[in-house]
C-alpha positions in Angstrom: 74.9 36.4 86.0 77.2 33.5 86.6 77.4 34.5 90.8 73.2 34.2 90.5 73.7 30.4 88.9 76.9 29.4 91.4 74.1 30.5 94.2 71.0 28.4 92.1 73.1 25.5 91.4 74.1 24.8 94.8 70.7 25.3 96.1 68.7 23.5 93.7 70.6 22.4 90.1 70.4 19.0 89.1 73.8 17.1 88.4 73.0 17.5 84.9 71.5 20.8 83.9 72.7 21.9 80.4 71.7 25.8 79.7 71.4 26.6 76.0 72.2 30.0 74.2 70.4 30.7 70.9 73.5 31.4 68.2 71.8 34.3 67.9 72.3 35.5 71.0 75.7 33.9 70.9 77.1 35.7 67.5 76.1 39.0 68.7 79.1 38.9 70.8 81.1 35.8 70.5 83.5 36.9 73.2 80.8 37.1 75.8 79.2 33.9 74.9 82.7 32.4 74.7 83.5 33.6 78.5 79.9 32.5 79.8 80.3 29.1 78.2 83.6 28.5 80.2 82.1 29.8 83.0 79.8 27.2 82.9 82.3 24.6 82.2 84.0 25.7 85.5 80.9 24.9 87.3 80.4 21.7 86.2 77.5 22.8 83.7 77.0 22.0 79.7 76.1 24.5 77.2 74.0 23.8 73.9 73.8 25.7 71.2 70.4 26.4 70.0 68.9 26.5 66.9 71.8 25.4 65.2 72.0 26.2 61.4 69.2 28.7 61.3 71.7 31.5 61.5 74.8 33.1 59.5 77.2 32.2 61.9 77.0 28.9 62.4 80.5 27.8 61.3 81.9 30.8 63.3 80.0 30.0 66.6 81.2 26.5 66.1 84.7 27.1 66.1 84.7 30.1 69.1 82.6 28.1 71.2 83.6 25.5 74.1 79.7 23.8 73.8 78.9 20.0 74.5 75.9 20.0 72.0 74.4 21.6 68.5 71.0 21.5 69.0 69.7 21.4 65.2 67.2 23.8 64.6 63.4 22.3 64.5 62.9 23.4 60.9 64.8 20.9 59.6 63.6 18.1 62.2 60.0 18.9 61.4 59.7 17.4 57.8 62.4 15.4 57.9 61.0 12.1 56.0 59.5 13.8 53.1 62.4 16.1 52.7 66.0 14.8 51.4 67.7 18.2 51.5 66.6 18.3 55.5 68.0 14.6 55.6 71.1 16.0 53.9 71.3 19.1 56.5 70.9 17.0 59.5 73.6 14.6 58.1 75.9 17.3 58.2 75.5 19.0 61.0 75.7 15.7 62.7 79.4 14.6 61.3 80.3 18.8 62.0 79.2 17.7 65.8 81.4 14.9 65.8 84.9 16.3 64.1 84.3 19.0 66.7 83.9 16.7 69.0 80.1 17.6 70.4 77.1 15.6 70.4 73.7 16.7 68.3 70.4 17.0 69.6 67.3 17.3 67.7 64.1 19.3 68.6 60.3 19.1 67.7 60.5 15.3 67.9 56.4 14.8 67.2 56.5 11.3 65.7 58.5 7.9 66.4 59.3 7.7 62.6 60.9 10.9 62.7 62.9 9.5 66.1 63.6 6.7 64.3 64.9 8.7 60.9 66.8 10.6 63.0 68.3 7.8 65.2 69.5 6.2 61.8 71.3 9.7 61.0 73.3 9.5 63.6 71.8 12.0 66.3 72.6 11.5 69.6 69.8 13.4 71.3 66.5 14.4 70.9 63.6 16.8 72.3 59.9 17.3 71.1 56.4 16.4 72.1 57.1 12.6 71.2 59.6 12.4 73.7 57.7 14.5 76.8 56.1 17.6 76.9 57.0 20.2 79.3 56.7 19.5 83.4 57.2 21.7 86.3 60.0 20.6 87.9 58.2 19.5 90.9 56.5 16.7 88.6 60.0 15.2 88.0 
């Protein structure tokens, strides 16, 4: 896997492709993830960590895992204004990012008060249809 993204990088990667691994996937064997993640580090490539705090092992894959970004899980993004306990979640996950010295992204931005909400907690990134909806890469 990593000698098929040396080969892609050098032909096509842009200077700042970051791949992102679903805890999921990542928990189910930390060691794996772990060794893929400084392999990417190695070729001058980020890692997020998806759907953070949707899973068990979000503490876990925190600690074992050299990422640049917690990507917090769209379920708590989604309702964020009329929800305090998803205000509360995103809070937190946003000062975990920062002790552990990572950046958070949101996703399923749909709405500029929600950007706005989200700015105001603190998070450093975010994705959804607000922001831009998917383009080949050609279009870019």
């Amino acid at each position: 896997m990593i000698e098929l993204l040396e080969q892609e990088i050098d032909d096509h990667a842009p200077p700042r492709l970051v791949l992102e691994v679903t805890e999921a996937a990542a928990i189910a064997d930390l060691q794996q993830a772990r060794a893929f993640a400084e392999a990417l580090e190695r070729l001058g490539l980020r890692m997020s960590l998806d759907d953070f705090g949707a899973g068990l092992g979000s503490f876990s894959s925190l600690r074992a895992l050299p990422v640049d970004y917690l990507k917090i899980d769209g379920q708590f993004v989604g309702g964020l204004a009329g929800n305090p306990v998803d205000r509360e979640i995103v809070k937190a996950i946003v000062a975990l990012a920062r002790a552990a010295g990572r950046r958070a992204v949101a996703e399923f931005v749909s709405d500029q008060d929600t950007l706005e909400l989200l700015a105001a907690l603190g998070v450093d990134l975010a994705q959804g249809f607000h922001i831009g909806r998917p383009r080949p890469l050609e279009e870019l």
